[in-house]
N, C-alpha and C positions, 0 to 999 in steps of 0.2 A: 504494500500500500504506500509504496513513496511516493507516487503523482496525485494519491488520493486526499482531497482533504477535507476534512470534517467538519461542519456547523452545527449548532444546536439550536430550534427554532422551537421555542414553546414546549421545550424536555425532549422534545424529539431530535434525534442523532440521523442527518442527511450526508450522504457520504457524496460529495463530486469530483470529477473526474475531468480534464480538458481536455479536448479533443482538438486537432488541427484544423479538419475545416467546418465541425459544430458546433465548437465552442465548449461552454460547459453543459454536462449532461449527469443526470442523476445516474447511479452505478450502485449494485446489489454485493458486495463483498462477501464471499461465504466464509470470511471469519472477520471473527471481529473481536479483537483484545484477547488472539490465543483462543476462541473458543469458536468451534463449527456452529456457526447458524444454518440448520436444516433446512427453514423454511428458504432461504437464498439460493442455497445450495440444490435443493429439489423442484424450485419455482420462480427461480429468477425475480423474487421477493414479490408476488404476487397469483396467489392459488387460481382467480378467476382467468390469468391469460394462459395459466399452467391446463387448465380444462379444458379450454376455446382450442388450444392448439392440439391436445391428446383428442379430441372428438375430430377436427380438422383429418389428423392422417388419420382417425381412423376409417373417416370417411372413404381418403383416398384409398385405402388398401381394402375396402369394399367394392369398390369400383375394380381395379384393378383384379380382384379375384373373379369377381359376375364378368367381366369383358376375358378373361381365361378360362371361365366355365363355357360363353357362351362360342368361343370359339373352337373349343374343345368339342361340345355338340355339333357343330358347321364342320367341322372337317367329319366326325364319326359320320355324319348324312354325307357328305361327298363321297367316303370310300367305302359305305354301304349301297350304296344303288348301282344298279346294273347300267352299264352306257347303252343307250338308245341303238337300237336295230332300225337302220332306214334300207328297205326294199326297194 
């Protein structure tokens, strides 16, 4: 934490961070004074974005699975059917 530096606004401990082309920006430290902070560490110091994005992929990798089932079906029908006899 050398670039990070610490305010106290209202008992509450704000950690910031400078950034070169954003400036200052608020940052989640998963330790703080020697001791692992979990919730930082597991959720980027916010459980609500930590949800939003575990339902996110798991959207994708539902998608991902039905577009593998459903091509999986398409080809078993293309190499079940008989080719067409034209007399």
């Amino acid at each position: 934490m050398d670039n990070i530096k610490e305010i106290n606004l209202e008992g509450e401990r704000i950690f910031l961070k400078k950034n070169d082309y954003l400036g200052w920006g608020v940052v989640h430290p998963y330790r703080i004074d020697g001791k692992i902070n979990w919730k930082n560490l597991l959720a980027g110091g916010n459980y609500l974005r930590l949800t939003i994005v575990i339902f996110i992929v798991l959207v994708c990798i539902g998608f991902f699975y039905e577009h593998a089932k459903t091509l999986e079906i398409a080809n078993e029908c293309l190499n079940n059917t008989k080719p067409l006899l034209l007399r």
